[in-house]
N, C-alpha and C positions, 0 to 999 in steps of 0.2 A: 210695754216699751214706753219710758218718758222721750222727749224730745227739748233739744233747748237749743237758743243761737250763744255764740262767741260772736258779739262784736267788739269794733275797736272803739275808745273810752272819746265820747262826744258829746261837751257838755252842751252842745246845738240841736242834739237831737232826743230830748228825753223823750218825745211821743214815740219815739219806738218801742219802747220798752210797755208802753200802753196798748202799743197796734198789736203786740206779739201775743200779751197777755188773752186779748179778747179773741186772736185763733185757737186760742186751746193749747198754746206752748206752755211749760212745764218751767223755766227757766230762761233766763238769758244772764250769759256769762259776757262778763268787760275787760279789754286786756291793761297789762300794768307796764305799759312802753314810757318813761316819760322823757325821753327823746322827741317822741313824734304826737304822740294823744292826749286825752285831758288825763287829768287825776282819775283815775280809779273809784277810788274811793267818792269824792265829788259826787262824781257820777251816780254812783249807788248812794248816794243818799237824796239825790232826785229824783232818782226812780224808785228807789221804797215810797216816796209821796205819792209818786203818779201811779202806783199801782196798787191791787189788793190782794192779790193770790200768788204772780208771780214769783217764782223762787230766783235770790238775784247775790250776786258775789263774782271775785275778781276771775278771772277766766285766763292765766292764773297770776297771783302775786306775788312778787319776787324778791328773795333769800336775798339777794346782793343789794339789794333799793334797802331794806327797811328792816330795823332789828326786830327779832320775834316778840316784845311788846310792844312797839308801834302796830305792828298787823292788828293783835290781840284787840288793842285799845281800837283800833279803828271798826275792825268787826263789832266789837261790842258795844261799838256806837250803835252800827247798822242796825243791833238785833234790836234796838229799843224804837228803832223808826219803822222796822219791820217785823216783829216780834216771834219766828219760827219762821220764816222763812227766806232767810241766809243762809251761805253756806261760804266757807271758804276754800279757794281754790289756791294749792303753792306749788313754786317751781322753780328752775335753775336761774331763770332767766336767759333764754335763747338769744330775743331778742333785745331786751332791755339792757342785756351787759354787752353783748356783740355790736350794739348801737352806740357804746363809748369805747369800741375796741378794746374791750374786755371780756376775761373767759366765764361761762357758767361758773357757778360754784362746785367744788370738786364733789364728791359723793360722799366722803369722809365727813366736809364739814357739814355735806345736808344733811346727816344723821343726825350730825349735835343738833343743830340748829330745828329740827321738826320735834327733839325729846323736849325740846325749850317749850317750844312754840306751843305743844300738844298737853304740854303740861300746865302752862297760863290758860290754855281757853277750857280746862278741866277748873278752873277757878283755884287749883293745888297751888304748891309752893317747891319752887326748881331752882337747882346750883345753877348760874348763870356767869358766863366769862367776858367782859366787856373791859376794853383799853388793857388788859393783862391783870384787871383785877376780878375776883370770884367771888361771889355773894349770892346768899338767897335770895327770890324775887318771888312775889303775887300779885297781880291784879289787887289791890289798896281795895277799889271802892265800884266792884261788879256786879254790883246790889243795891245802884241806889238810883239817882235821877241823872246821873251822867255816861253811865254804862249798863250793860246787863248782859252776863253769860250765860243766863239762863230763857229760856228754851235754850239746848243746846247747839251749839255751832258745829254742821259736819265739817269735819278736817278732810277735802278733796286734796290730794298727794299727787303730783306730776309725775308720771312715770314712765319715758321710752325705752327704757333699759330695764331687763333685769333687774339687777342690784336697787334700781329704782322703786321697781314695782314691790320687791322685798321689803323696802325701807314704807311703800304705802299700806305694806301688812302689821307691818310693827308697830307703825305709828299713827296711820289714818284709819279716819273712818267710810275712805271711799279713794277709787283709783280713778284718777284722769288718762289715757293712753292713745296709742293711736294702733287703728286697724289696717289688713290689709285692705288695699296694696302695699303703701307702706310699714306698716306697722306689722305686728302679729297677729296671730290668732288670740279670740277670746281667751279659749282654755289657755292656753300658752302663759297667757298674761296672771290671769289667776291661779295657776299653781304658783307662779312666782311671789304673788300676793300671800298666798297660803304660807309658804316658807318660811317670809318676813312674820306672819303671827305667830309659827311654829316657836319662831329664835325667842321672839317676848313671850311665849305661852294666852297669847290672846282668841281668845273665842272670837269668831269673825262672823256672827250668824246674822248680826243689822249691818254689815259693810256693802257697801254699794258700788257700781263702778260704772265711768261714762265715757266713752269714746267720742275724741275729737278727731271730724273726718270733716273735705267738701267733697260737696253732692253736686252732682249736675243732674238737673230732669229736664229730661229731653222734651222737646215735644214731639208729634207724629211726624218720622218721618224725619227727621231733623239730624243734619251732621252733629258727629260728636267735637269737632271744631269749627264749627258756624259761627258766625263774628255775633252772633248773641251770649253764644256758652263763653267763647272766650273775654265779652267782655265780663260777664260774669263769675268766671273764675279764673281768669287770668293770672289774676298777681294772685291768687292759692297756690297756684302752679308752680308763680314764680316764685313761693314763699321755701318752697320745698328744694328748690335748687340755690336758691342763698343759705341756707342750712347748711346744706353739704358741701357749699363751697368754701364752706369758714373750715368745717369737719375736716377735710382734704387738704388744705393747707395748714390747720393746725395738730395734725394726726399725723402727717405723712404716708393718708392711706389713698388706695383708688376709689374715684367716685361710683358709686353704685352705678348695674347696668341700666337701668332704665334713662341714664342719662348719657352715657357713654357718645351718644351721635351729637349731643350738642356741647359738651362740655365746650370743646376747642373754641367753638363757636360764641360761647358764654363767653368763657374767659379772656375773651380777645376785645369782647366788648368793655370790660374793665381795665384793660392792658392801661390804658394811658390813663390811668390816676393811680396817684403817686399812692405805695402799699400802705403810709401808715395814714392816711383818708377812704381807701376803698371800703369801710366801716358805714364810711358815710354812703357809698354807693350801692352797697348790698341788702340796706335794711332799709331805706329813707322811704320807699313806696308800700311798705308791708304789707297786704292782706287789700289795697286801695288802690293801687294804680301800675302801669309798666313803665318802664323806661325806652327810649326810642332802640327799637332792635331787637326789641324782648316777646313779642308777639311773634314774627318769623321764626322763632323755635318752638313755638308751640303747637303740637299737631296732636292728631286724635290718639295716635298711640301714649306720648306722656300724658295727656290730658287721663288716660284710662287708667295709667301708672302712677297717678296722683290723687285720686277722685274715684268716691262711687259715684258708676253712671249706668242712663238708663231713663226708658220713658216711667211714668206711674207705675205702670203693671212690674216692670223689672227691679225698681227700686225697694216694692213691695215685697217681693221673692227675698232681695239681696236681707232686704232688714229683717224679714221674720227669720232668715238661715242665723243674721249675728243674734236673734234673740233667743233662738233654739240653742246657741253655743253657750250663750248665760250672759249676752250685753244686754242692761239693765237700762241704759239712755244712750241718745246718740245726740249728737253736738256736732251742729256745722258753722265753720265759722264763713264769716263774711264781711267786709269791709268797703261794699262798692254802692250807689244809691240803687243798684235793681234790688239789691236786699231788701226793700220794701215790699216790693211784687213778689218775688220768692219767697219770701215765707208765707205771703197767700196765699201762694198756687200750691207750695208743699203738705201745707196745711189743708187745703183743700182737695188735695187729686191722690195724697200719700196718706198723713196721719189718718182724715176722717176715713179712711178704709182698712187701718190698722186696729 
């Protein structure tokens, strides 16, 4: 089992990406809000200096920000500052498009858009659709002193859905997803993977796949909502009910159970901003901080409906079952400053026992 963090994109803090390194982490993914965080990109090409082993890329970068040869061009920077060990990471945009009250990309155009994408970082040459006009495109100059697609860039695919994890069989070379509690099972996930190869006829035998989950490690003894966990994964918590509060009002569906006891309670706190700014009130803390009221809905049952938790010894159990099922890395994201002491203590009381 690899391990890696999701943090959020801070160009104040590249020594973390140095502290992570020297625990023995595997990776550290940076997300691509530019609403609320730095550049992405920025970011990783600070931390390819500051680091030497680290595996590092966007955690994940998003279809609706940036056409698929800007991504291209940007990774292929990265690979010459870092040279194998990037990886790219794509996705709807949950947050980055929902942060200008705009919708993810629909699933239709992220097919086109990953054949594009997957086909430039292959260094090939792809029909490409831009302002209503259609042309062939290549990466010009991937081979020289300003890019390099060589060592190859894995193509990480976003996928919460089905049809998602489909499109990361067909076109990627590794699935991003989430497990439960919310998300699926392993297997689950990868047969859907397998599918998506089936449809392209792709051998999938170096395809790799990483779940993004938060983790709470408890200490002895210690509530699973103790004003340490919750300041610690709090706004994860809450990241997961601004989700499905955009989902529910733009679906017309019902909020899943696990939320059922506070929705009203949620949504009353937003009542008084006005619908076409509540954009602004649902994403502006992401993954960093709560808003006043947000903490009185959290208790140890959501916290457990959102979160692996568990002291060391449990967390140990819980990860070697997802690696028995065939999860390959696990990715916790985090955005608050105890992330510094957390990945010590994880790295020291969890991984060095795994």
């Amino acid at each position: 089992m690899k391990f890696g963090i999701c943090v959020m994109a801070n160009v104040d803090e590249i020594g973390f990406f140095n502290h992570a390194e020297n625990l023995g982490y595997d990776s550290v993914w940076v997300t691509d809000s530019q609403m609320m965080f730095s550049d992405c990109y920025a970011v990783l090409a600070l931390a390819a200096r500051a680091t030497t082993k680290l595996r590092l890329g966007p955690g994940t970068a998003i279809c609706g920000t940036r056409i698929p040869p800007v991504h291209a061009a940007a990774m292929a920077t990265l690979n010459r500052l870092a040279p194998g060990r990037v990886h790219l990471g794509i996705g709807t945009g949950n947050t980055a498009m929902r942060s200008m009250g705009q919708k993810p990309m629909r699933i239709q155009d992220y097919a086109k858009y990953l054949k594009v994408l997957s086909t430039l970082l292959r260094g090939e040459t792809v029909d490409y659709d831009f302002n209503g006009v259609s042309r062939p495109i290549k990466m010009l100059m991937h081979d020289s002193e300003y890019m390099d697609l060589e060592p190859k860039i894995p193509l990480y695919i976003s996928g919460f859905g089905p049809r998602a994890m489909g499109l990361a069989g067909e076109f990627g070379d590794g699935l991003v997803f989430a497990i439960p509690p919310r998300g699926i099972a392993v297997p689950e996930a990868l047969a859907h993977v397998r599918q998506g190869g089936a449809r392209a006829n792709r051998k999938l035998d170096s395809f790799v796949n990483c779940a993004l989950a938060n983790i709470v490690l408890l200490e002895p003894g210690e509530a699973v909502d103790s004003e340490r966990v919750l300041r610690m994964v709090g706004p994860n918590v809450m990241a997961s009910v601004y989700y499905f509060y955009d989902e529910v009002h733009e679906k017309g569906i019902e909020p899943p159970g696990f939320l059922q006891k506070i929705w009203k309670p949620y949504c009353d706190l937003v009542a008084d901003i006005p619908p076409e700014q509540r954009h602004f009130r649902t994403h502006e803390f992401h993954y960093t901080h709560l808003h006043p009221g947000e903490a009185e809905l959290i208790d140890a049952e959501l916290i457990r409906a959102t979160c692996l938790v568990g002291t060391a010894d449990d967390l140990i159990e819980q990860i070697r079952e997802l690696e028995a099922q065939g999860l390959q890395e696990l990715m916790f994201a985090t955005g608050v400053p105890e992330k510094w002491h957390f990945a010590q203590e994880f790295s020291r009381q969890v991984m060095a026992r795994i």
